[in-house]
VMD Tcl script that draws the C-alpha trace (Angstrom):
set ca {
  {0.00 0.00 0.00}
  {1.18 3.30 -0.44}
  {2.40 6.15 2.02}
  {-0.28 8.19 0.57}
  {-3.22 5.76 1.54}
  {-1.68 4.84 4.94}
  {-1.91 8.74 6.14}
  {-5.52 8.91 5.12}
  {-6.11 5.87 6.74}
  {-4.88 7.32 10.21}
  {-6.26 10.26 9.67}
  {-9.59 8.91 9.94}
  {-11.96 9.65 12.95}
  {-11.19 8.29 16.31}
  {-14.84 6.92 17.84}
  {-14.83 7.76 21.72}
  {-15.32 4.97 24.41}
  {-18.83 5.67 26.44}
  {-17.84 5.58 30.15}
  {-20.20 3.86 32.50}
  {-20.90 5.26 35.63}
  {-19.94 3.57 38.41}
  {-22.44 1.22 40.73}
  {-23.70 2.36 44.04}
  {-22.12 -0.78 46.69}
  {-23.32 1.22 49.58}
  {-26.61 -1.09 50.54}
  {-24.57 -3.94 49.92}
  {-22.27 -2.63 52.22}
  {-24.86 -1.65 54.73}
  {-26.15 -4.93 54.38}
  {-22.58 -6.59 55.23}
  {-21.96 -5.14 58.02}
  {-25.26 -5.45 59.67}
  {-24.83 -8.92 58.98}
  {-21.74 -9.18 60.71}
  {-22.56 -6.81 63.34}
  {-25.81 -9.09 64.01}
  {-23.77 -12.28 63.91}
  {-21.07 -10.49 66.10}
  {-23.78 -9.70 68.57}
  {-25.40 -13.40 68.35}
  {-21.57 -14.76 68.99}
  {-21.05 -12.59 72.11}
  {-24.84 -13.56 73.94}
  {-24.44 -16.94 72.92}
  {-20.50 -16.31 74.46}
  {-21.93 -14.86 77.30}
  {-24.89 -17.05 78.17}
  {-22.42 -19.85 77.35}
  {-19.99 -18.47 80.24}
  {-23.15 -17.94 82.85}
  {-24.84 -21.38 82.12}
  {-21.02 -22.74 82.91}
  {-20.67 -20.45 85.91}
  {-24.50 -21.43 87.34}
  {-23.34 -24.98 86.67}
  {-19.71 -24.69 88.44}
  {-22.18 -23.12 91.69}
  {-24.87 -25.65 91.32}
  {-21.69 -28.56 91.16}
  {-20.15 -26.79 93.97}
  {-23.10 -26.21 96.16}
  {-23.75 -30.31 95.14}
  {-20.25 -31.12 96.10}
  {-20.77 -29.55 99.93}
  {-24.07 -31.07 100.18}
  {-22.48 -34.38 99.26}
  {-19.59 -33.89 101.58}
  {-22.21 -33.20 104.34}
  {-23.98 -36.11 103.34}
  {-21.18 -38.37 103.70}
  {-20.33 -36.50 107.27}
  {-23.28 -36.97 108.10}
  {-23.65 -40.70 107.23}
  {-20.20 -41.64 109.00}
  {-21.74 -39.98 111.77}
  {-24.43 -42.47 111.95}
  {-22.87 -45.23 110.95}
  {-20.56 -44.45 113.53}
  {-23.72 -43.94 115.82}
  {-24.81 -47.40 114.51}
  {-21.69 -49.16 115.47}
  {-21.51 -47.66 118.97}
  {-25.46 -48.70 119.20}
  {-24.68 -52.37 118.04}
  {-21.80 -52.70 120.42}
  {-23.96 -51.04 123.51}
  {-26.72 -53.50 122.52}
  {-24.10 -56.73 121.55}
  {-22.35 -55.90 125.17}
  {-26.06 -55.59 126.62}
  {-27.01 -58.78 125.01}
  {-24.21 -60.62 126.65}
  {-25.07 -59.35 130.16}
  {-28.43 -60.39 129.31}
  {-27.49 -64.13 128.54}
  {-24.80 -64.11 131.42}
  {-27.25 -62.93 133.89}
  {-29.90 -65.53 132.43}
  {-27.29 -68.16 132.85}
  {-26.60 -67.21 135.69}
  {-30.22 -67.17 137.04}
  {-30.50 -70.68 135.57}
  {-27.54 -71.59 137.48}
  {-29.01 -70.00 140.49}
  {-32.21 -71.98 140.02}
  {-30.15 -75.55 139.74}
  {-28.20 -75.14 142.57}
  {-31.39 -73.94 144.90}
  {-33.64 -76.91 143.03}
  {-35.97 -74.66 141.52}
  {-38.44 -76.69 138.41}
  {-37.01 -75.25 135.28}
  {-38.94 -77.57 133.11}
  {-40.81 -76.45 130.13}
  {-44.28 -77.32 132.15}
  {-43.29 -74.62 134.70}
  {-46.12 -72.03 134.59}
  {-44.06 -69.00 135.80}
  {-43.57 -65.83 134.14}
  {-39.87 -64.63 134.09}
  {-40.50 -61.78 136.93}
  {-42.23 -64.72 138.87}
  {-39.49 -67.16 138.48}
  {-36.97 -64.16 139.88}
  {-39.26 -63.63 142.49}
  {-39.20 -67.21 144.11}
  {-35.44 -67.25 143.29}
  {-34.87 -64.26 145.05}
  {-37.21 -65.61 148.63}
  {-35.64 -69.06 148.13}
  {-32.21 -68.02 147.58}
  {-32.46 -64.97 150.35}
  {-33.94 -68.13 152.93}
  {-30.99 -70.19 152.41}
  {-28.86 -67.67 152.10}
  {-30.19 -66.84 155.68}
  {-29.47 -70.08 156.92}
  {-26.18 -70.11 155.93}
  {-25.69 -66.74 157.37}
  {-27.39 -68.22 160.97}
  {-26.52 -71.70 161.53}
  {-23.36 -73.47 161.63}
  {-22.05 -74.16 158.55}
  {-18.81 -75.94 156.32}
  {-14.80 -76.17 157.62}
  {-14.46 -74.09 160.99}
  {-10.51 -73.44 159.50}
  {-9.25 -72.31 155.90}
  {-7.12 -75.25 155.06}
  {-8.21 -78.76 155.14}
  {-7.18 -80.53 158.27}
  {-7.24 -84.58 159.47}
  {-10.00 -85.87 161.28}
  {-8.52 -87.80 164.04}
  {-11.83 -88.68 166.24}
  {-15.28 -88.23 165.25}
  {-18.51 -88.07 166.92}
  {-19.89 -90.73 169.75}
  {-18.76 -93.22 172.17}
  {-14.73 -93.94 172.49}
  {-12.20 -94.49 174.83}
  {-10.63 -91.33 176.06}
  {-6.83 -91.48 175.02}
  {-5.59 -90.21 178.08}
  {-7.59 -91.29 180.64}
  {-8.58 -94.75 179.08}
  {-12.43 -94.76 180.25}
  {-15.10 -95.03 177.59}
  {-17.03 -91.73 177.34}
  {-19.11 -89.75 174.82}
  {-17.08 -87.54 172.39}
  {-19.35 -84.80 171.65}
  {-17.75 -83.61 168.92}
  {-15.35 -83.90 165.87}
  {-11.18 -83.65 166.78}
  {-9.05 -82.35 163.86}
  {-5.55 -82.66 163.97}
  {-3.55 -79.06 163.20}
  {-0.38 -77.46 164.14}
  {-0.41 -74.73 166.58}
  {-1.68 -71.69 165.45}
  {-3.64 -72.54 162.33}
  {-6.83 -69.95 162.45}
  {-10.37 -70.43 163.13}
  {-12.92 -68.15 161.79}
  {-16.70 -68.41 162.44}
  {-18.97 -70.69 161.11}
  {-22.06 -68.49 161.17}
  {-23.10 -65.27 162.35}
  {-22.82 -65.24 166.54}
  {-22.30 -63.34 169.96}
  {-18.91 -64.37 172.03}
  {-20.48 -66.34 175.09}
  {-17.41 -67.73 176.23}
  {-13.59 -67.11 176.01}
  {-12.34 -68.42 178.86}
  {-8.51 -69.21 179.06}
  {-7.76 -72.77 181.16}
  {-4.15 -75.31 181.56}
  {-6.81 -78.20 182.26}
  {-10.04 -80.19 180.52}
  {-10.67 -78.03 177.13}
  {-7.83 -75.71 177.43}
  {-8.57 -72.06 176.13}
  {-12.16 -72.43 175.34}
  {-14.48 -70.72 173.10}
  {-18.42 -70.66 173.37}
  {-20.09 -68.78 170.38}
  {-24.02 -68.61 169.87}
  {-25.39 -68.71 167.00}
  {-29.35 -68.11 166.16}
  {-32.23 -70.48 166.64}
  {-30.88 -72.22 169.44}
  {-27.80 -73.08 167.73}
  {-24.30 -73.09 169.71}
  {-20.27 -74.00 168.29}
  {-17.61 -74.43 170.39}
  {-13.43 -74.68 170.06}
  {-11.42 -76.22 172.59}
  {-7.39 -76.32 173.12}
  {-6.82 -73.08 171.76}
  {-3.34 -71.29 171.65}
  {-5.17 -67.82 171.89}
  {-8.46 -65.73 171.44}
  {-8.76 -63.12 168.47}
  {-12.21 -61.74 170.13}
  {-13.73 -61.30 173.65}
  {-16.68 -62.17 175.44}
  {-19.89 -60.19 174.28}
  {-18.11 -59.61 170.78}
  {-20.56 -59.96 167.70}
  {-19.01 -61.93 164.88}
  {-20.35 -62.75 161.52}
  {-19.55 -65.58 159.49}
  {-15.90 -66.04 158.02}
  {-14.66 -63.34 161.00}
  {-11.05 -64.52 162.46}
  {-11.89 -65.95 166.51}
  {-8.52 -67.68 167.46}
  {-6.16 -70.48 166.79}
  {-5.90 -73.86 167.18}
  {-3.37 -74.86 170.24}
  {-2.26 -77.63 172.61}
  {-3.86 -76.32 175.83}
  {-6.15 -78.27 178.48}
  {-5.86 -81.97 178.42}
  {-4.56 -82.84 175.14}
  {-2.04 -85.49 173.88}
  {-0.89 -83.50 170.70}
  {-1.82 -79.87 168.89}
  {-5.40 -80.44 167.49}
  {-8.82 -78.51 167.33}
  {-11.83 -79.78 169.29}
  {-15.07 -78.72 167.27}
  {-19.09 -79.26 168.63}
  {-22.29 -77.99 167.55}
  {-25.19 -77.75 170.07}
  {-28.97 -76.99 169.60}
  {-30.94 -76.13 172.75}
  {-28.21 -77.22 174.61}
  {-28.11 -80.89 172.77}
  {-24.65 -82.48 171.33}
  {-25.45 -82.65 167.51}
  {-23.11 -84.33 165.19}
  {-20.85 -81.99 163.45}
  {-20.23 -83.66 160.27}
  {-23.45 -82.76 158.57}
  {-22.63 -79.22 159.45}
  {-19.41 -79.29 158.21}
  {-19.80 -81.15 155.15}
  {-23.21 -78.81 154.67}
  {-22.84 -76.45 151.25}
  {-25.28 -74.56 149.10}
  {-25.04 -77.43 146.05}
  {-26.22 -80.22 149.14}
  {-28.37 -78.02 150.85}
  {-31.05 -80.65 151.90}
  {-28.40 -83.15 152.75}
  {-28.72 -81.49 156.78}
  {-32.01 -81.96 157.09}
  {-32.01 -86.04 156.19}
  {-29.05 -86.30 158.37}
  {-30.09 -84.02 161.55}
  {-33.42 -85.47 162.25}
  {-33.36 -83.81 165.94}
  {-34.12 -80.07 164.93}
  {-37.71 -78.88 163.61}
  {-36.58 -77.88 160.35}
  {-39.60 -77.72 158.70}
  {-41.17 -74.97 161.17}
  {-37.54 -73.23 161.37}
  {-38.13 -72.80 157.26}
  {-41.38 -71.56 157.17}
  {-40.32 -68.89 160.09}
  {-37.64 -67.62 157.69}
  {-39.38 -67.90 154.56}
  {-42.10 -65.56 156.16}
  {-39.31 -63.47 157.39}
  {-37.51 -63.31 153.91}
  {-40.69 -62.59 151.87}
  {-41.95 -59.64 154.17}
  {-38.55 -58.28 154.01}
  {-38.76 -58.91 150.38}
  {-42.00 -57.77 149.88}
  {-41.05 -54.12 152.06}
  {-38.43 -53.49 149.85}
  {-40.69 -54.05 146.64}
  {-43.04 -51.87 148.25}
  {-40.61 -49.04 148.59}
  {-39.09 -49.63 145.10}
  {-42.77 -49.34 143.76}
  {-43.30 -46.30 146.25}
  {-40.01 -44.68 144.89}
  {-41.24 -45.26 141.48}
  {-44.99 -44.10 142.13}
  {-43.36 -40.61 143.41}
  {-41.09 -39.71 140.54}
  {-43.88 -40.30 138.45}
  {-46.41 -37.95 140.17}
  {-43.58 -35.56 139.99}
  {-43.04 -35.63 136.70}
  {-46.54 -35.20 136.18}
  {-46.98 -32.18 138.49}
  {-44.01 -30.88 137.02}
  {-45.77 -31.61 133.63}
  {-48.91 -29.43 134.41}
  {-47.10 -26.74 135.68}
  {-45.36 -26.35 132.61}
  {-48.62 -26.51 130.83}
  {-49.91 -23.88 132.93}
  {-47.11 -22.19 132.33}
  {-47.33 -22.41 128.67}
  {-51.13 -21.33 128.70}
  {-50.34 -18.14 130.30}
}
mol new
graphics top color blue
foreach p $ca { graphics top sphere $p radius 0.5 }
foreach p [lrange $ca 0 end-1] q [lrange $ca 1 end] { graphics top cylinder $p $q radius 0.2 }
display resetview
């Protein structure tokens, strides 16, 4: 092509480029941001209402964890409550049975029916255990009874017709001889008053006299010396003297009797006499009343036993009418 028809070519009119206007963003914007700022806000209440539901829960698990922690105090309290209870009632228990076996015991020895026919009520049973023990227990306290010394000692003559060793004649021996070195003691068979101490080189020696109740009389011959004097009260298992070689004696030994109503009475049933053989006296020793001499205790024993019922129920009655008074005067108290 030639230079000529390139020029006119250039030369030809330039066409102008419309410009567009720009676009309003500004609702769009608008509309962004309140987006965000809404989501913004929903992020920081649910961030917030996330952070107080935690910090109700972390109370509510704390105020759960002290009442748990009280809970368990309080249920080692009472379990340890429970334990002392069950130990107070186990140790109670055991008291019970040992007293019960003990009872039953008590009702063996005094021969008391303990069959399964008996009609007694418990109270009842303790009742006649408690007369019928306290009677023999009486008797034991009253007459003569068991060794006269604490260890046990030969019998060397017993009771009746013999020839006396010294003087050769036959005579009645009124009583038992024991054979014991000088100065073994003698205590009381039963309850007494000193009749006698009277000190003596011939026939008994240093002599004792004690008498007993219901007729009943002991006495100790060939003593070494007195613990007591005449008029003395002594109660059974009290210390009286020791044995000896005084009075007409061939050797150190213990001359024992037993009197009632001023009749010799063989002391061999007394001595051998003991709660567990209690009726074994009474077959032997046909010469005392025994059967009256019971019945005079046994009335003795159950007035004194029914006395001191009478002032245990009195004693009782009492506290209860005050408590009662004491009762109403709070009330009256109260109502004012």
């Amino acid at each position: 092509m030639s230079k000529a028809n390139k020029s006119v070519n250039n030369k030809a009119p330039i066409r102008k480029l419309k410009q567009e206007k720009p676009r309003d963003n500004k609702p769009l914007i608008m509309a962004g941001a309140g987006f965000c700022g809404t989501l913004f806000a929903l992020l920081c209440y649910g961030t917030f209402t996330l952070y107080q539901d935690a910090y109700d829960n972390n109370q509510q698990l704390d105020l759960l964890n002290r009442q748990a922690q009280e809970l368990a105090a309080s249920l080692n309290e009472e379990s340890e409550m429970n334990q002392k209870l069950n130990a107070e009632l186990e140790s109670k228990n055991e008291s019970l049975e040992h007293l019960n076996q003990r009872l039953d015991d008590m009702e063996t020895v005094l021969g008391l029916q303990t069959d399964g026919e008996n009609p007694y009520t418990l109270e009842q049973h303790i009742d006649s255990a408690a007369i019928d023990s306290a009677v023999r227990a009486t008797l034991f306290r009253l007459i003569p009874n068991g060794m006269p010394t604490p260890e046990h000692i030969q019998l060397t003559s017993g009771f009746g017709t013999r020839v006396h060793p010294i003087t050769k004649k036959r005579r009645s021996h009124n009583g038992l001889d024991f054979a014991a070195k000088i100065g073994t003691p003698i205590y009381a068979p039963a309850d007494a008053v000193i009749e006698q101490a009277r000190s003596s080189n011939s026939g008994y020696g240093n002599h004792l006299q004690l008498n007993h109740a219901m007729g009943f009389i002991s006495t100790y011959s060939h003593l070494s010396k007195f613990n007591v004097k005449r008029g003395q009260f002594v109660r059974k298992g009290d210390l009286i003297g020791w044995t000896g070689n005084t009075g007409l004696s061939t050797g150190p030994h213990l001359h024992y009797e037993i009197r009632f109503l001023g009749r010799p009475l063989n002391p061999k049933a007394f001595v051998k006499w003991t709660p567990e053989n209690f009726d074994s006296l009474f077959a032997k020793e046909k010469s005392v009343q025994w059967a009256s001499l019971l019945n005079m205790i046994n009335g003795m024993v159950g007035m004194q036993v029914q006395l001191t019922h009478d002032d245990s129920t009195k004693g009782l009655t009492t506290a209860q009418v005050t408590h009662e008074t004491s009762e109403q005067d709070d009330n009256k108290s109260q109502t004012k």
